[in-house]
N, C-alpha and C positions, 0 to 999 in steps of 0.2 A: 675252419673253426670260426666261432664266433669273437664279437671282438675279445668279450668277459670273460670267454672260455682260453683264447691267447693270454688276454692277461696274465688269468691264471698261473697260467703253464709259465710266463715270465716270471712272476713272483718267485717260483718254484727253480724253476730250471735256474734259472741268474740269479738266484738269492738276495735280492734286487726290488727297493721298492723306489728307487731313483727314476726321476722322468726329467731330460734334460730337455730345457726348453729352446726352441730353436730358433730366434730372435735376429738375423743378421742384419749388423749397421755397419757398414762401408767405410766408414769414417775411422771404429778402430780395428779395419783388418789389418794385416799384416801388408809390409809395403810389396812385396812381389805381387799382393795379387790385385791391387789396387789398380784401376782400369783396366781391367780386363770385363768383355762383355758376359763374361760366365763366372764372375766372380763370388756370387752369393751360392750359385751351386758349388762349385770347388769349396768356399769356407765349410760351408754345411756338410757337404759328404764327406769331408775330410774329419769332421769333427764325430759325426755320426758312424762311421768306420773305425775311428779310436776307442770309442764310448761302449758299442754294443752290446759288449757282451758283461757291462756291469748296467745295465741300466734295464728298466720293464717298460719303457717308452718316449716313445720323444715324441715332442709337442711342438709345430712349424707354426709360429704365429704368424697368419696374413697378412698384416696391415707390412710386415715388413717386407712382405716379396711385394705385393699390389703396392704400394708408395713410390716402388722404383722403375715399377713395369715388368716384374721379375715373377709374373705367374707358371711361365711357362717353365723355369728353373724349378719353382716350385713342385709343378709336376712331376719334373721330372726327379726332384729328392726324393718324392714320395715313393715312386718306379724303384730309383736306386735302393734306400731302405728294404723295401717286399723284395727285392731280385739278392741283397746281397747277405740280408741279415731277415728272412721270413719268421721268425720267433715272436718280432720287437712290434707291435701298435702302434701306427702312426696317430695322434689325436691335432686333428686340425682346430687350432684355436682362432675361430673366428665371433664367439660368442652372437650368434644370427639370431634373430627376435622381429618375425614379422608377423601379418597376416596370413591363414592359412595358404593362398595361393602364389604369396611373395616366400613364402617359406618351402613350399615345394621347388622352386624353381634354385632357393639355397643349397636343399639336398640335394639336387641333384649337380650343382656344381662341388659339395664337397664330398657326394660318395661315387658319381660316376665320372666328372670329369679329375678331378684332382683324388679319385681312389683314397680316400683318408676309413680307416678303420673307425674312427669316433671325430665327434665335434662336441663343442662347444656352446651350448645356448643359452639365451638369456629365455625366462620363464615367464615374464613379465606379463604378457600377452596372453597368459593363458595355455587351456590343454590344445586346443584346436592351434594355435601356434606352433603345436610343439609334435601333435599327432604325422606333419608330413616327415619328419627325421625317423620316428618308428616304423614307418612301413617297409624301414630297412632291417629286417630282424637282425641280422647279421655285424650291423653296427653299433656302437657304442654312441650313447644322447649322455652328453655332462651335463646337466644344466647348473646354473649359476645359483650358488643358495648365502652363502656367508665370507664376502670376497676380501681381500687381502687388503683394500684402499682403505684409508679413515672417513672417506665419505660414505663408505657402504652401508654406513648406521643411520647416513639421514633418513634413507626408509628402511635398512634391512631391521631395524628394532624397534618399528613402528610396533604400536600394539594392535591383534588383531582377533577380538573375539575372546582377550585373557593369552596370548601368545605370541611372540614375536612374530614378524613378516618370516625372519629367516626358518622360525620353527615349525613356520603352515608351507612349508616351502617343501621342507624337506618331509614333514610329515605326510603332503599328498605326493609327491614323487614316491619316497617309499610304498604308499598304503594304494595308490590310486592311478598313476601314469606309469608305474614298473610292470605292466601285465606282461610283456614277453622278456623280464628278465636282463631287459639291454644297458639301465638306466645307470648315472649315477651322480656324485656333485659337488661342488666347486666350494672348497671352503678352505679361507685362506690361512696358514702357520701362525700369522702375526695374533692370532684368536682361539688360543687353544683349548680357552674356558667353550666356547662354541662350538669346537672340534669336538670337543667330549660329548655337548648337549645334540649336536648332530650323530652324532655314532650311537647316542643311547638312544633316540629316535629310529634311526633308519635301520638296525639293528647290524647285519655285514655290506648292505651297500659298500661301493667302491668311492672313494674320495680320493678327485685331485686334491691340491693340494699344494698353492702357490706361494710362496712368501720366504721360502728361507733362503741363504746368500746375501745377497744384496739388497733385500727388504728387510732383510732382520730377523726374519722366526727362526724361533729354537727348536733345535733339532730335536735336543730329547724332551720339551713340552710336548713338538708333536706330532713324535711317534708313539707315546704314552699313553694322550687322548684320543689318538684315532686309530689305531692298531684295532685289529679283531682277534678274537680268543685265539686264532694260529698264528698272530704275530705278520698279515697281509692287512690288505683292505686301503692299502694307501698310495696314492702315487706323487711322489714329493717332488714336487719341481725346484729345478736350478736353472738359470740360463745364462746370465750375463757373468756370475761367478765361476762358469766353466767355461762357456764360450772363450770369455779372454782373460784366461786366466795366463796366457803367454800372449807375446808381441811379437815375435820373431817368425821366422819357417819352421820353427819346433811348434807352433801352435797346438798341433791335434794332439803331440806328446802331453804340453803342459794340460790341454784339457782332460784328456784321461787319467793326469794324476789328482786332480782335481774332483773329476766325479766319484775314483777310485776312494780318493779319503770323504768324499760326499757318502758315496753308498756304505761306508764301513762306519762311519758315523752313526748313521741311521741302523746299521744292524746292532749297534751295540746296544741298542735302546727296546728292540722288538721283541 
C-alpha cells in the first residue's frame, strides 16, 4: 500500500489519530540504558512496541540520531517498526529543501536507504525542489506550510498577492503539486485559527500536526479545526510528553499510558 492509503487503514484500524514523535536525548533516558552503544535503538523500539497499536504513526526525527552518530540505529527502528508492527507509517522528519539535484540524492537517503514511508519538506525552494521526493508514488511528501515556532510568521504571513505565504502554500500543494495523491502538510496545534483556514483550503488533505504536549496546543482546538467530515485527516504529534513521560525501567509502560490518554483525548473531540 501506499503511504495515504496505510494511513488510512491506521486511522481506521487503531482508531487513532495520534503520531508519536520520535525524538531520543540520552541525557533523560533511563539510567540502565545510559552508555550503552545501542542505546537510542533500545529507547526507541521499546517505546514504539508499547505505542503501536494506539497510534497512526510515528515520526524519527533526524537531527537526533545524526547528532550522535546514530544513523545506523536509525535504520535499523525503521526495519524494526515495518517487520513488527506493518500497519503503522513511519514519517521521517527531516524537513530537506534543496535544489533539484541535492534533493534527489535526499530521497534517496530517506526512501531507499532509511526506507521511511513519508518525509518531511520544507517548500521554500519551489516545485522543482520538491518534484524528486514524488517520483516515489508510493511515499508520503509533508511539506511545511504553517509551523508550530513563533517565528513562522516572520514570513509564513507575509502577504502575497491578497493572501498569506502559508495560504499560497497550501493552496498550490492541494491544487497543483498533489497530482499523484501522495501530498500533505505541516501545520502546527499552537494555530488552530490556521488549522481551520488550511483544512478549508486544502479540502481532506492529510495534516501533520505538531505542537500539542509540551508546546502547548490544544487538543480539542485541534482536532475541531482540522478533522474532515469522517472525523480523520490529522496526524497529531507528541514526543517528548510521551517519550518521558517515566524515568525508571517502566519507561515503555509509562509511555503507553501517556499516549493511551493522548489518543483518547483527541477521540473525544473527533
Amino acid at each position: 500500500m501506499t503511504f495515504i492509503e496505510t494511513l488510512h487503514n491506521a486511522w481506521s484500524t487503531r482508531n487513532s489519530l495520534l503520531c508519536v514523535g520520535l525524538d531520543p536525548d540520552p541525557a533523560k533516558f533511563p539510567a540502565h540504558l545510559r552508555g550503552r552503544d545501542d542505546a537510542i535503538f533500545e529507547f526507541c523500539a521499546a517505546i514504539a512496541d508499547a505505542t503501536a497499536d494506539l497510534v497512526c504513526c510515528f515520526k524519527p526525527q533526524i537531527a537526533y540520531f545524526a547528532a550522535r552518530r546514530a544513523e545506523e540505529q536509525l535504520e535499523a527502528l525503521i526495519a524494526h517498526i515495518h517487520e513488527k508492527h506493518p500497519g503503522v507509517p513511519v514519517i521521517l522528519d527531516a524537513k530537506r529543501g534543496d535544489i533539484g539535484s541535492t534533493a534527489e540524492q535526499y530521497a534517496v537517503e530517506a526512501f531507499e536507504r532509511f526506507r521511511a514511508d513519508a518525509i518531511t519538506v520544507n517548500p521554500y525552494m519551489g516545485r522543482d525542489s520538491v518534484e524528486p521526493y514524488l517520483a516515489y508514488p508510493d511515499k508520503g511528501v509533508i511539506l511545511l506550510c504553517r509551523t508550530s515556532n513563533p517565528g513562522g510568521s516572520d514570513l509564513q504571513f507575509l502577504d502575497v498577492g491578497g493572501e498569506k505565504l502559508y495560504e499560497r502554500v497550501a493552496r498550490l500543494v492541494a491544487r497543483d503539486w498533489n497530482t499523484t495523491g501522495q501530498c500533505a502538510l505541516v501545520v502546527g496545534a499552537t494555530f488552530p485559527a490556521e488549522i481551520a483556514r488550511v483544512r478549508e483550503i486544502t479540502g481532506d488533505l492529510p495534516l501533520l500536526v505538531p505542537g500539542i504536549g509540551a508546546q502547548g496546543g490544544d487538543i480539542e482546538a485541534t482536532v475541531r479545526a482540522g478533522r474532515t467530515a469522517a472525523g480523520t485527516g490529522l496526524m497529531i504529534n507528541s514526543s517528548r510528553a510521551i517519550l518521558y513521560a517515566g524515568k525508571g525501567e517502566d519507561y515503555a509502560d509509562a509511555a503507553r499510558q501517556a499516549a493511551l490518554a493522548t489518543r483518547d483525548a483527541i477521540n473525544r473531540y473527533r
